[in-house]
N, CA, C and O atoms as a DFTB+ gen file, in Angstrom:
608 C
 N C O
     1  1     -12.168      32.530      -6.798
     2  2     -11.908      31.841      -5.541
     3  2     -10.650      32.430      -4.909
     4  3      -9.572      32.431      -5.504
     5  1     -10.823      32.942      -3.656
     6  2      -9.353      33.337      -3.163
     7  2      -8.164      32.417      -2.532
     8  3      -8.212      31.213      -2.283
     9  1      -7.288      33.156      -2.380
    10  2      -5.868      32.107      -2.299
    11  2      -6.481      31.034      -1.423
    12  3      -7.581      31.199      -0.897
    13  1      -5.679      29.808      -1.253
    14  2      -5.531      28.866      -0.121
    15  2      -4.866      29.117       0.875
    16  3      -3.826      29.705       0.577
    17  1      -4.991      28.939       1.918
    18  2      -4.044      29.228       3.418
    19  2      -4.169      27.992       3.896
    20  3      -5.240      27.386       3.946
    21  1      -2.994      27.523       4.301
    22  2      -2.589      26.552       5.387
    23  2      -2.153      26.805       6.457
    24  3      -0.966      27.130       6.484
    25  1      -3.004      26.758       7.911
    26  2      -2.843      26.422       9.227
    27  2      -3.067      25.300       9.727
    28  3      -4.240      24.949       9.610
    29  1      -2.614      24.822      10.076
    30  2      -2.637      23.276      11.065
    31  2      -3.260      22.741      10.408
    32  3      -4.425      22.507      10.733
    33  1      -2.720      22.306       9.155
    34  2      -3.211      21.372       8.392
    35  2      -4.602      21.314       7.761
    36  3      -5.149      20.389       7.161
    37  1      -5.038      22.563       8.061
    38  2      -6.670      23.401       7.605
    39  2      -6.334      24.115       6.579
    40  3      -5.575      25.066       6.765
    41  1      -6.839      23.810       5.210
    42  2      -6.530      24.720       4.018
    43  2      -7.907      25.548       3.733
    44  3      -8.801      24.918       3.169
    45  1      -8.111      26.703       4.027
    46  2      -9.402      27.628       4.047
    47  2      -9.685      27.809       2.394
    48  3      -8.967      27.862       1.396
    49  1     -10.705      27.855       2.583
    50  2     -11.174      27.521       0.624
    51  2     -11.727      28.416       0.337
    52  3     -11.837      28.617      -0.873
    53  1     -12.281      29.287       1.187
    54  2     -13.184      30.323       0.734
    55  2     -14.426      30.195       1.292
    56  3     -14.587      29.336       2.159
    57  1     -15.732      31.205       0.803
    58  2     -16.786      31.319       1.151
    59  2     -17.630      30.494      -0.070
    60  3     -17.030      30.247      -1.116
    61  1     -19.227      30.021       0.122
    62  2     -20.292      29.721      -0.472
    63  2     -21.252      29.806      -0.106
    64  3     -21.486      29.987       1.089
    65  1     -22.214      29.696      -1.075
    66  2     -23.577      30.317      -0.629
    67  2     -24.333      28.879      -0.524
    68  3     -24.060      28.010      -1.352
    69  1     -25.144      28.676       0.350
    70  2     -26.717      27.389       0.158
    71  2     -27.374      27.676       0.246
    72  3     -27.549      28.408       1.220
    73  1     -28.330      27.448      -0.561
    74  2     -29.621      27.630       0.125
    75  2     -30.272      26.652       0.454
    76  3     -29.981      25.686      -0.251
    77  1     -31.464      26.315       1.637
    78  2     -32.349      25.633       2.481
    79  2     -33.525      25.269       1.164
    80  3     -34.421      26.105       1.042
    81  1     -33.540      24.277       0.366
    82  2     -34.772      23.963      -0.330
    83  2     -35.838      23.989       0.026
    84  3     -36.615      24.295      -0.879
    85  1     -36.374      23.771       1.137
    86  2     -37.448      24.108       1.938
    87  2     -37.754      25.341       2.714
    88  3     -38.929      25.563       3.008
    89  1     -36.904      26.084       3.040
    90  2     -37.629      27.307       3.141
    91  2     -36.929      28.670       2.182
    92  3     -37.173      29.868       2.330
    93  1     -36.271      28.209       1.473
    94  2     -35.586      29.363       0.521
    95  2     -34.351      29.797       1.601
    96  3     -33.290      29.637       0.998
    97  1     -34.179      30.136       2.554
    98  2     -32.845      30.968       3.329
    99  2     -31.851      30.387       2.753
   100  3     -31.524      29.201       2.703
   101  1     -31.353      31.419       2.278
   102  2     -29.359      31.395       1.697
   103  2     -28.598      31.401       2.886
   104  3     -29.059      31.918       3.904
   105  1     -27.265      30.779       2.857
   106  2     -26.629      30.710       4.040
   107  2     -25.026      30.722       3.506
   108  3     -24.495      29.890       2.769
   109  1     -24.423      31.922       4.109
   110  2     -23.305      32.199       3.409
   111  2     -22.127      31.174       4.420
   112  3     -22.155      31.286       5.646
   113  1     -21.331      30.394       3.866
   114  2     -20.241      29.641       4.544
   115  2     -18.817      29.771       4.431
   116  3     -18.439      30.383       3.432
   117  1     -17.817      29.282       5.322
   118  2     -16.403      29.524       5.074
   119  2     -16.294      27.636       5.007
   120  3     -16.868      26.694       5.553
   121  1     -15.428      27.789       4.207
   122  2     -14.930      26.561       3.393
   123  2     -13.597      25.996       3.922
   124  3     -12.508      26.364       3.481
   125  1     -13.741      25.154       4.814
   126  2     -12.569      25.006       5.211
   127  2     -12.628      23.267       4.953
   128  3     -13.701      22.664       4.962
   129  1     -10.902      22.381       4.658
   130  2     -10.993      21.458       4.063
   131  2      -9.902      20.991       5.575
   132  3      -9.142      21.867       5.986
   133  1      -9.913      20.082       6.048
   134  2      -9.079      19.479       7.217
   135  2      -8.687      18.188       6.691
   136  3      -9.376      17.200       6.435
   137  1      -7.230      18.425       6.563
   138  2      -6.198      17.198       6.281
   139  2      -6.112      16.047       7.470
   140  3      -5.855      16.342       8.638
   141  1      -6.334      14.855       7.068
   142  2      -6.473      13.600       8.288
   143  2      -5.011      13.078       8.077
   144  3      -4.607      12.977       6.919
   145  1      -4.064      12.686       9.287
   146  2      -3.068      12.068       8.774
   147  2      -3.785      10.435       8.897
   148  3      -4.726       9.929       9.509
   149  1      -2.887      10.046       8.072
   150  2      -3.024       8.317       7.665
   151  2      -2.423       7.689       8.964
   152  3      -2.380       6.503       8.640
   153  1      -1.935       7.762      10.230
   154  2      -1.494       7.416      11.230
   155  2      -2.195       5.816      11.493
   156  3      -3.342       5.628      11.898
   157  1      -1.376       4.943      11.215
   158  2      -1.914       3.097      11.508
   159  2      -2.620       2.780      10.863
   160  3      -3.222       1.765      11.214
   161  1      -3.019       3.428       9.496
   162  2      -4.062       2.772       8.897
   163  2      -3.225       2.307       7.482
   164  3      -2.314       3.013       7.049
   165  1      -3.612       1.119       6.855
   166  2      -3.182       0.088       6.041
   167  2      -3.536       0.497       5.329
   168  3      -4.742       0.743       5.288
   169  1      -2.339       0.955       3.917
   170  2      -2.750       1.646       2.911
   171  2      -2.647       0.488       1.182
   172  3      -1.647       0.118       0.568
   173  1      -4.431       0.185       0.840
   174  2      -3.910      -0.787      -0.127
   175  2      -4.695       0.120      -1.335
   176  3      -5.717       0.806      -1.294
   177  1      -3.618      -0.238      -2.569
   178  2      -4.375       0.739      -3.781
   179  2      -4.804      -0.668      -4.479
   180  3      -4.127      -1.649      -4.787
   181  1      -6.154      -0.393      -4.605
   182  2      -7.121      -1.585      -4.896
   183  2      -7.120      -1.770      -6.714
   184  3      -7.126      -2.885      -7.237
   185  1      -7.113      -0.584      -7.443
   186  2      -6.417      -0.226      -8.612
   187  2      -5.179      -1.582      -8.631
   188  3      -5.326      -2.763      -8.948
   189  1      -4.332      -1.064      -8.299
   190  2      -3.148      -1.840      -8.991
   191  2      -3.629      -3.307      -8.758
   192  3      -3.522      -4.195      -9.604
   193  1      -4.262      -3.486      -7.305
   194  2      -4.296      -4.860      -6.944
   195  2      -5.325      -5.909      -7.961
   196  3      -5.187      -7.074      -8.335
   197  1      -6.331      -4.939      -8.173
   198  2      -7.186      -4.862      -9.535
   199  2      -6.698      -5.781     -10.800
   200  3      -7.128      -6.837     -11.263
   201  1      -5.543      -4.864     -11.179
   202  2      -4.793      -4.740     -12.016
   203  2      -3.689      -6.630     -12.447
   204  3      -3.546      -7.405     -13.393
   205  1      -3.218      -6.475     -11.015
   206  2      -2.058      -7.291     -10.672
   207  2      -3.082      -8.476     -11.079
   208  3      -2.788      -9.079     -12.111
   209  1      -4.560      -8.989     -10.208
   210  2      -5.106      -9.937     -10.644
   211  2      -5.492     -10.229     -11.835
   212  3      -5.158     -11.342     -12.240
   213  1      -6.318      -9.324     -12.777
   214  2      -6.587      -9.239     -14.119
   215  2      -5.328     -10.565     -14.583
   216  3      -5.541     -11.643     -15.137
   217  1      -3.803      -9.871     -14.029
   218  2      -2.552     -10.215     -15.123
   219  2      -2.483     -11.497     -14.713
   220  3      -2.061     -12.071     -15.717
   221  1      -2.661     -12.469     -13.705
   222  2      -2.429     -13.318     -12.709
   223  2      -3.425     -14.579     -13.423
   224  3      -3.023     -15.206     -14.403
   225  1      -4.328     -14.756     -12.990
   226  2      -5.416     -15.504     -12.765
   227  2      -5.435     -16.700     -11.607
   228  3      -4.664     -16.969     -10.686
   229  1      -6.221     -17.075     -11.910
   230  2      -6.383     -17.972     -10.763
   231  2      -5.452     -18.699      -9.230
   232  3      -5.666     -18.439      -8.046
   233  1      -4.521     -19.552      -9.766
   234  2      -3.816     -20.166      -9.075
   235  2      -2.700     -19.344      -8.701
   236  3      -2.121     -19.506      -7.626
   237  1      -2.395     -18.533      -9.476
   238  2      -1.305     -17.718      -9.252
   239  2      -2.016     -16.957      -8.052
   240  3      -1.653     -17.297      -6.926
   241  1      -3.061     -15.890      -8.165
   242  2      -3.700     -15.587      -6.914
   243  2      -3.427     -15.826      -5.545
   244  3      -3.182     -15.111      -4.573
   245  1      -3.573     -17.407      -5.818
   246  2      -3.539     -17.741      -4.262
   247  2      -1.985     -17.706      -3.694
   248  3      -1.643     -18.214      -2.626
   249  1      -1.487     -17.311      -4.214
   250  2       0.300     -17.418      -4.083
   251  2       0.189     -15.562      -3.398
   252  3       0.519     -15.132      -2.293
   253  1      -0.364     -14.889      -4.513
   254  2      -0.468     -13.785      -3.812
   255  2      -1.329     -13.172      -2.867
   256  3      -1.049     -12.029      -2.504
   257  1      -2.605     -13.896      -2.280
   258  2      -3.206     -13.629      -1.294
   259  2      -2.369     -14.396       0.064
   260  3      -2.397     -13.842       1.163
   261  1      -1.589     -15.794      -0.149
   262  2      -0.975     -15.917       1.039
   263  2      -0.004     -14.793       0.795
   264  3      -0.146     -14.805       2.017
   265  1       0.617     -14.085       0.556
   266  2       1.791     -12.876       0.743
   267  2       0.876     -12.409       1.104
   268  3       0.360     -13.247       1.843
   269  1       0.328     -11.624       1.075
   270  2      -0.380     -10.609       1.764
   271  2      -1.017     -10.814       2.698
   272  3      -1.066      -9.826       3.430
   273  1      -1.608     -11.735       3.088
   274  2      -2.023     -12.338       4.049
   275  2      -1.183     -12.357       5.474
   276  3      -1.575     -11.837       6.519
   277  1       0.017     -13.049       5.292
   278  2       0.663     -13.267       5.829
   279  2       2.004     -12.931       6.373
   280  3       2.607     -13.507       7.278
   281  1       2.567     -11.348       5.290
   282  2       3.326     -10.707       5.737
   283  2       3.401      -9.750       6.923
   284  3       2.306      -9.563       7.453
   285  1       4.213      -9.237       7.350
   286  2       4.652      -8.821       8.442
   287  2       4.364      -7.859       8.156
   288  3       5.039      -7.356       7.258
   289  1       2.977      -6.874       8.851
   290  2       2.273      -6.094       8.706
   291  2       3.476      -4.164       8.934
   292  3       3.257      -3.020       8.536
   293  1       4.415      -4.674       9.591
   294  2       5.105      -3.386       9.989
   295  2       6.399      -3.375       9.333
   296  3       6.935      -2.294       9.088
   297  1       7.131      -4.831       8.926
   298  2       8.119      -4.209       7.892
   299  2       8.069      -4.581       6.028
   300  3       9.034      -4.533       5.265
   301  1       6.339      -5.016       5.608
   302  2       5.831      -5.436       4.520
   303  2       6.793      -6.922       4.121
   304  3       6.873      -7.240       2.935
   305  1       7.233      -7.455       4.793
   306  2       8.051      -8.832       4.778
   307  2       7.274     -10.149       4.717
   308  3       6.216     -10.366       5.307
   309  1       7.883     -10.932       3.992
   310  2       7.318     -12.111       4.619
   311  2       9.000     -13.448       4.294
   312  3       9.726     -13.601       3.311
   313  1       8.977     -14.072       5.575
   314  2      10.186     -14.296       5.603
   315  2       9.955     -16.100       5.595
   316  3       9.804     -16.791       6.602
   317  1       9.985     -16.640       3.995
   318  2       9.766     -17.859       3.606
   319  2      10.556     -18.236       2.287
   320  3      10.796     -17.321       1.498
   321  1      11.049     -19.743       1.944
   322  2      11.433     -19.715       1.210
   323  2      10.565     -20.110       0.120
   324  3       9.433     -20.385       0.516
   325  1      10.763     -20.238      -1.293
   326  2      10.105     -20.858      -2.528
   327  2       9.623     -22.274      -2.270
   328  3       8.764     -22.673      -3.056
   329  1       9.888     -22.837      -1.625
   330  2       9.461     -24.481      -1.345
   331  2       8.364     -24.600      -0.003
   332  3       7.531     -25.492       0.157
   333  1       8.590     -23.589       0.776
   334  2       7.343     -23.301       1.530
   335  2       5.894     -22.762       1.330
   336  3       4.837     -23.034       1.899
   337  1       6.150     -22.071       0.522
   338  2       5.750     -21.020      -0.040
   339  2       4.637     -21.976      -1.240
   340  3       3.409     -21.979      -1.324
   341  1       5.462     -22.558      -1.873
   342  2       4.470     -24.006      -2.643
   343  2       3.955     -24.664      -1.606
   344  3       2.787     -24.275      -1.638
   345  1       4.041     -25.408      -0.697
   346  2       3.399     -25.944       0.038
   347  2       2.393     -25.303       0.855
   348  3       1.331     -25.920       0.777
   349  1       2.329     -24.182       1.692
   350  2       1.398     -23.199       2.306
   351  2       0.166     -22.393       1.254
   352  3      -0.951     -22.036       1.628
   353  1       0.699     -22.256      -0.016
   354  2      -0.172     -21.959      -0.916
   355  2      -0.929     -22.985      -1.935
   356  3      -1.788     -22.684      -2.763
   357  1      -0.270     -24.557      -1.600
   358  2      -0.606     -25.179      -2.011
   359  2      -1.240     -25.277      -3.753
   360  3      -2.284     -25.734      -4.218
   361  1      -0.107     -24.648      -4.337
   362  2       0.167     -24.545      -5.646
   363  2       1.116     -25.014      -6.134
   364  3       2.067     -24.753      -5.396
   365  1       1.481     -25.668      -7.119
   366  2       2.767     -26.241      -8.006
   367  2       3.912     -25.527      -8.006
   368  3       3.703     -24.383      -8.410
   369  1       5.298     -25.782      -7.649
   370  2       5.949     -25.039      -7.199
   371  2       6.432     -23.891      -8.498
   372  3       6.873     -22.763      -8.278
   373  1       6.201     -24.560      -9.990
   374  2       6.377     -23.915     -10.987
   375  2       5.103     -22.302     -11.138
   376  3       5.389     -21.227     -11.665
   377  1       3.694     -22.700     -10.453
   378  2       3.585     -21.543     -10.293
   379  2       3.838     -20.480      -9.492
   380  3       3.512     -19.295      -9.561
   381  1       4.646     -21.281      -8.515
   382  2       5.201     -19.920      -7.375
   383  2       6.364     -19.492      -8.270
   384  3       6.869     -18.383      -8.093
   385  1       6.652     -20.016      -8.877
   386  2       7.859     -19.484      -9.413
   387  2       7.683     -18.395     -10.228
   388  3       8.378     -17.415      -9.961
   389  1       6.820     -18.312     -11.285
   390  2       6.032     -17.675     -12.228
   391  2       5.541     -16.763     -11.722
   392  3       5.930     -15.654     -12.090
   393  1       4.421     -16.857     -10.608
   394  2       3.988     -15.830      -9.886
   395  2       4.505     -14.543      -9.295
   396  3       4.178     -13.359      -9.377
   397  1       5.980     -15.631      -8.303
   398  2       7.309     -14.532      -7.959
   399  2       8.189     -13.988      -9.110
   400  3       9.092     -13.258      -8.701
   401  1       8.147     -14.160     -10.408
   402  2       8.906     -13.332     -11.397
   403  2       7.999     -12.385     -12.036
   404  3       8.362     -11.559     -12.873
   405  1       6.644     -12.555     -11.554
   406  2       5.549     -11.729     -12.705
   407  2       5.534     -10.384     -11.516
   408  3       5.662      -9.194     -11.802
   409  1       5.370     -10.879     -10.342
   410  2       5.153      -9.901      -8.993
   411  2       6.470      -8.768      -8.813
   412  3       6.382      -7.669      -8.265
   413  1       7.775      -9.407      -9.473
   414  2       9.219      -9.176      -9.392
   415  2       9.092      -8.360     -10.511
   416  3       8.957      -7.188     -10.159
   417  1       9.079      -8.527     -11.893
   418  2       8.721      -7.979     -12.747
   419  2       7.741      -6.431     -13.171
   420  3       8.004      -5.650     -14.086
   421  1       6.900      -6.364     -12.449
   422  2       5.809      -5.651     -12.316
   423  2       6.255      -4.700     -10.753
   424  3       5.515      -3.816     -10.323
   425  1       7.506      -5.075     -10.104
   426  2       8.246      -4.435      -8.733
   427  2       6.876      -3.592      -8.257
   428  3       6.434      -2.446      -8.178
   429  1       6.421      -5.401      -7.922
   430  2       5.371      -5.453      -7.128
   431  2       5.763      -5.809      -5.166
   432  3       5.641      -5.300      -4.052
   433  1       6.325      -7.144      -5.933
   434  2       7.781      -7.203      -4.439
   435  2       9.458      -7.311      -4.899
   436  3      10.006      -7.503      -5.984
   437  1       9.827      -7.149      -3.893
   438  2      11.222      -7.809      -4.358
   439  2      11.650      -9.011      -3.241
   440  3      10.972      -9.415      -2.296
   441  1      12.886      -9.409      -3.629
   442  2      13.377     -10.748      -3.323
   443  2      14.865     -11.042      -2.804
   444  3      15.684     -10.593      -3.606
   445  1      15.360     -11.568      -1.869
   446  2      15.869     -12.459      -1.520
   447  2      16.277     -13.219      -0.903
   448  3      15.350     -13.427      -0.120
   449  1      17.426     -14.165      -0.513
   450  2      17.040     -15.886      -0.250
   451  2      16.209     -15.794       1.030
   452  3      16.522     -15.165       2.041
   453  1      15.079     -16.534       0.829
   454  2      14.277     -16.680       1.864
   455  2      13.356     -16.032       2.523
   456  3      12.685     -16.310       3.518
   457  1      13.448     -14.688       1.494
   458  2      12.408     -13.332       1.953
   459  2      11.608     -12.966       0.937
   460  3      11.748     -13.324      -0.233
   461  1      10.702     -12.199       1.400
   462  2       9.649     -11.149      -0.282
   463  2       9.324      -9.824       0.748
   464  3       8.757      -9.826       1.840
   465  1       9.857      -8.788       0.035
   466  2       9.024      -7.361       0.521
   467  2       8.270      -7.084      -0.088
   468  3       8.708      -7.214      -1.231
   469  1       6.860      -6.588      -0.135
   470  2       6.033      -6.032      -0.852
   471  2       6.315      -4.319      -1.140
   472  3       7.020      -3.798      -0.276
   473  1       5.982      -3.677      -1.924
   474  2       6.194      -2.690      -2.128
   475  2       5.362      -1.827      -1.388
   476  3       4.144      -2.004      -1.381
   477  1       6.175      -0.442      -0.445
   478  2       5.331       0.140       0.217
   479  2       4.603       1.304      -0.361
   480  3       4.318       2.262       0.358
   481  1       4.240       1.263      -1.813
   482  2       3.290       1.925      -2.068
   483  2       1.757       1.095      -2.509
   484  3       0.737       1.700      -2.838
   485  1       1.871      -0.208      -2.435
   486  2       1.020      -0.661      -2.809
   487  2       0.493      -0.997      -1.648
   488  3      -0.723      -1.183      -1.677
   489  1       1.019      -1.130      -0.650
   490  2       0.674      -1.464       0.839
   491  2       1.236      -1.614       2.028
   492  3       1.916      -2.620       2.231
   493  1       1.038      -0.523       3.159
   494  2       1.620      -0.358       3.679
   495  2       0.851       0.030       5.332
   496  3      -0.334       0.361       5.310
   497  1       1.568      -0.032       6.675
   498  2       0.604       0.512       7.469
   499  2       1.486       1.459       8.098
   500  3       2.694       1.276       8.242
   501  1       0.761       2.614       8.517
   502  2       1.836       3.495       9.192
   503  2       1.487       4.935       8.585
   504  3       0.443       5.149       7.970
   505  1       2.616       6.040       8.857
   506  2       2.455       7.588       8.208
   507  2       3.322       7.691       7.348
   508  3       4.105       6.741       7.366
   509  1       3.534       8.484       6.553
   510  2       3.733       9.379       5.097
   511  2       5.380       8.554       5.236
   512  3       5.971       7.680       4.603
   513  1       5.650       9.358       6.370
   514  2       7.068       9.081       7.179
   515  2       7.870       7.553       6.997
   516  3       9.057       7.282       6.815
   517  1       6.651       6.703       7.134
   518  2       6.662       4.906       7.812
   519  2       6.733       4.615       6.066
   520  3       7.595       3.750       5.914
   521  1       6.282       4.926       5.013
   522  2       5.912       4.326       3.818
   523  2       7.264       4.714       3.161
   524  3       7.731       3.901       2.363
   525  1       8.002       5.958       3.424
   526  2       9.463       6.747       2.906
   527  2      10.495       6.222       3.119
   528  3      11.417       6.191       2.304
   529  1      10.531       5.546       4.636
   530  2      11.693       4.249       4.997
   531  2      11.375       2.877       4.307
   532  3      12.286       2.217       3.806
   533  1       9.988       2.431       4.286
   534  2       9.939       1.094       4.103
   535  2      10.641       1.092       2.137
   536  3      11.325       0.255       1.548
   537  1      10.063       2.402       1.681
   538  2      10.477       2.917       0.417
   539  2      11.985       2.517      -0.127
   540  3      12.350       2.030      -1.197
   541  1      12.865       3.012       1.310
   542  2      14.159       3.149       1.087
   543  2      14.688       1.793       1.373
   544  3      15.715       1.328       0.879
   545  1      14.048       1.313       2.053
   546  2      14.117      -0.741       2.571
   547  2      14.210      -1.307       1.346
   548  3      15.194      -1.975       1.030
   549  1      13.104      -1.076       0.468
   550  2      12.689      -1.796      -0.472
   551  2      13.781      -1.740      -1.849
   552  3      13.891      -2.525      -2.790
   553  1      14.291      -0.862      -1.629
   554  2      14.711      -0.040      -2.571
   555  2      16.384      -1.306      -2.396
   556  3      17.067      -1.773      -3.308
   557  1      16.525      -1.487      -0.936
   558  2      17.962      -1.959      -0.895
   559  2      17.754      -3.755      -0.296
   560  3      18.567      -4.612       0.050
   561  1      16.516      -3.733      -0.385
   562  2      16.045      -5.254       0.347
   563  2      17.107      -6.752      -0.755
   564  3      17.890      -7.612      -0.350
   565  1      16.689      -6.485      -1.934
   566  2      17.425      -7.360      -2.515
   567  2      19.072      -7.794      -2.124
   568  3      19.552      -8.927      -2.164
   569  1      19.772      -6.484      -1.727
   570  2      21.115      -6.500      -1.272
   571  2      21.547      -7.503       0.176
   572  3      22.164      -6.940       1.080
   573  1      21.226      -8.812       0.300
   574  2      21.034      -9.986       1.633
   575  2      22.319      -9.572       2.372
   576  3      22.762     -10.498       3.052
   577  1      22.955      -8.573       2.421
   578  2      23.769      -7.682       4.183
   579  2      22.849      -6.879       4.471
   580  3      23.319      -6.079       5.279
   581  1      21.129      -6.503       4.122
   582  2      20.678      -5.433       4.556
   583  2      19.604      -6.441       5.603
   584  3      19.067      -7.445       5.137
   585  1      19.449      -6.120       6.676
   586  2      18.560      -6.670       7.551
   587  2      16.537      -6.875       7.030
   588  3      15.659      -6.292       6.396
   589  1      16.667      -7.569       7.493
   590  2      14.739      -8.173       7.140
   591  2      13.916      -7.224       8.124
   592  3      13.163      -6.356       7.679
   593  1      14.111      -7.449       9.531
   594  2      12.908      -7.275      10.256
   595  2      13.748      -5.663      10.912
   596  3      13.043      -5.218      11.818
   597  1      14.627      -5.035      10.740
   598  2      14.591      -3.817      11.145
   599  2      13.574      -2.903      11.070
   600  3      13.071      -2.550      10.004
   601  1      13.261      -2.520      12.103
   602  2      12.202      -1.454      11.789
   603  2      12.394      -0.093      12.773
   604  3      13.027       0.011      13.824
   605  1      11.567       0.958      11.991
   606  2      11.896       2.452      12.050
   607  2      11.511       2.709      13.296
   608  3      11.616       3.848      13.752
């Protein structure tokens, strides 16, 4: 197979042969592979989320489908406290609690007073670019002098 080349985001792969099952003709091709950027589209890895439920079960769930549900689609936020948060999910406040240390634990989100960021690799909307800041957000979100709803 010969080298790869990248032009405008077109990595040329080479040539292959097909042939037409129905009438036998071979048909020699150039192989070219075109990179899509992720531009506004909501990136969720269904794997981990998979995963996260397996560890969870039931009631805890619903603690984490309202977060996701309901966070702030552009800076992965959701800006509530623990006593709301029981009441809107309408779960015992001992399992929000549980839920938010297993989610914390697993730096699934992070935390503090009155906020949850989700992690922007597990979900995120935006480009390569948008997921690298929310990255660096996340990274300093716990620190309450760093702003909630700033965005890039």
């Amino acid at each position: 197979m010969p080298k790869q080349r990248t032009e405008n985001e077109m990595i040329y792969n080479g040539k292959s042969r097909w042939r037409n099952l129905d009438t036998g003709e071979i048909i020699e091709t150039d192989e070219i592979i075109k990179k899509t950027p992720r531009n506004g589209f909501m990136i969720t890895y269904l794997t981990a989320i998979v995963q996260l439920i397996d560890s969870l079960g039931n009631k805890k769930m619903q603690v984490v489908k309202y977060i996701l549900e309901n966070m702030d689609k552009s800076t992965n936020t959701l800006i509530i406290t623990t006593r709301e948060l029981t009441e809107k999910s309408k779960v015992s406040r001992q399992t929000v609690i549980d839920t938010l240390k297993t989610l914390e634990q697993a730096q699934i989100i992070t935390r503090r007073t009155g906020a949850i960021m989700i992690h922007p690799s597990l979900v995120h909307r935006g480009k390569d670019t948008k997921e690298k800041y929310l990255l660096a957000r996340f990274e300093d979100f716990s620190n309450n002098n760093a702003p909630i709803n700033d965005v890039e």
